[in-house]
C-alpha positions in Angstrom: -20.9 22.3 -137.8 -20.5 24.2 -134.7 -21.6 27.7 -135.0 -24.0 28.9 -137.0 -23.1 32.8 -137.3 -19.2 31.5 -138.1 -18.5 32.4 -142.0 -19.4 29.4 -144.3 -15.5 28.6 -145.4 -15.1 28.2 -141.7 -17.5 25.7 -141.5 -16.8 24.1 -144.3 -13.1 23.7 -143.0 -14.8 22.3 -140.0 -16.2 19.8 -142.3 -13.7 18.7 -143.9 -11.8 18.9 -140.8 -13.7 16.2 -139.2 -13.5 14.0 -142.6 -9.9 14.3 -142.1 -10.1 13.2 -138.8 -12.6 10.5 -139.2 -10.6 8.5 -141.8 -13.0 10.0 -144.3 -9.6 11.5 -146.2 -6.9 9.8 -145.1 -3.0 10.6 -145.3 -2.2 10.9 -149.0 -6.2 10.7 -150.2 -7.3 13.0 -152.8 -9.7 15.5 -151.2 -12.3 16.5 -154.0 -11.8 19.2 -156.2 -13.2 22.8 -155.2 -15.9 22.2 -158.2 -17.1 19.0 -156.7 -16.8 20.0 -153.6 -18.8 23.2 -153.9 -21.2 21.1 -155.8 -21.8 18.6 -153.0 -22.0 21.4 -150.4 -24.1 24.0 -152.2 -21.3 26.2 -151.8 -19.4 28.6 -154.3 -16.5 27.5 -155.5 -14.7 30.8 -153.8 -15.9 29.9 -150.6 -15.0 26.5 -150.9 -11.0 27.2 -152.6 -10.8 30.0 -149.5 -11.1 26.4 -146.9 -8.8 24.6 -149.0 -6.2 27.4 -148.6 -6.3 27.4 -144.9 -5.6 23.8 -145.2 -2.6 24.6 -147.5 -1.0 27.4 -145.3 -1.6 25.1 -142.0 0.4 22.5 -143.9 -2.1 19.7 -143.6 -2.8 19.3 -147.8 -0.1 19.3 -150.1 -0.9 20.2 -153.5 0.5 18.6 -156.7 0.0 21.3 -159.7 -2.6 19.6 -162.2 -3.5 17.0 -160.3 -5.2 18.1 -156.9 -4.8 18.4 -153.0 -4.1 15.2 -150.8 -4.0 15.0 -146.9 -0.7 15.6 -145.6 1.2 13.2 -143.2 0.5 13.5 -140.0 -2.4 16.0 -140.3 -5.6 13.5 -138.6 -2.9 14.1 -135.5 -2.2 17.5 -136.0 -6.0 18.6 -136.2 -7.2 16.4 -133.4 -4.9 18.1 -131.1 -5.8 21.3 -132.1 -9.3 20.7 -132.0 -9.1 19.2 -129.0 -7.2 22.2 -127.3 -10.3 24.6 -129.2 -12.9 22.4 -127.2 -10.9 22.2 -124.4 -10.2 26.2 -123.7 -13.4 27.6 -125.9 -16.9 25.1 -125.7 -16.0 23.0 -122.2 -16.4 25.8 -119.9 -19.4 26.9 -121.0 -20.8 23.2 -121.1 -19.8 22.4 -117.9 -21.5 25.7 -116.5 -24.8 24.4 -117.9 -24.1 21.1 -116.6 -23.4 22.3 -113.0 -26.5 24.9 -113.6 -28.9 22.0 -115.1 -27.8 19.5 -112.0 -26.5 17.0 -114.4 -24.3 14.4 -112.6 -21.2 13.1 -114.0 -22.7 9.5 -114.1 -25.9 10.7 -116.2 -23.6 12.1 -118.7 -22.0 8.8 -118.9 -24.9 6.7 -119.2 -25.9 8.7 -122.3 -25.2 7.1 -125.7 -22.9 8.8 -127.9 
């Protein structure tokens, strides 16, 4: 997760963000119920249902009363772009600042394994 002073539903929107993203949850999969879910993280439950609502009003889960939240169409898209645009505007300039203050040349960076 990226910052560590960022409340924990934040991160754990991160999280599940990334799962989304990855394939992990794909459109139409059943994310896991707040219980479980809180459960697996070490979370409480309120924490966890406060993510799950963000995901709701961003219109990237759809919810089926009685039967739980699935990935929306279209949402690994949706949240790609818009994390892209985060890292883009928010953590790049600071990395390439320490790049440029560290010496690093583009070709090293390349070179690394991902």
């Amino acid at each position: 997760m990226q910052n560590s002073s960022q409340p924990v539903y934040l991160k754990l929107r991160d999280l599940i963000a990334a799962s989304i993203i990855d394939g992990t949850y794909s459109e139409g999969a059943m994310l896991p119920s707040v219980r479980a879910f809180a459960v697996q993280q070490g979370a409480n439950p309120l924490t966890v249902a406060k993510a799950y609502q963000q995901f709701q009003l961003d219109g990237l889960v759809e919810v089926q009363r009685g039967v739980g939240m699935f990935v929306a169409r279209g949402a690994a898209d949706k949240l790609r772009r818009s994390e892209r645009e985060a890292f883009l505007t928010r953590e790049w300039p600071a990395l390439a600042k320490r790049i440029e203050r560290l010496g690093i040349a583009p070709h090293e960076l390349l070179a690394e394994k991902l």
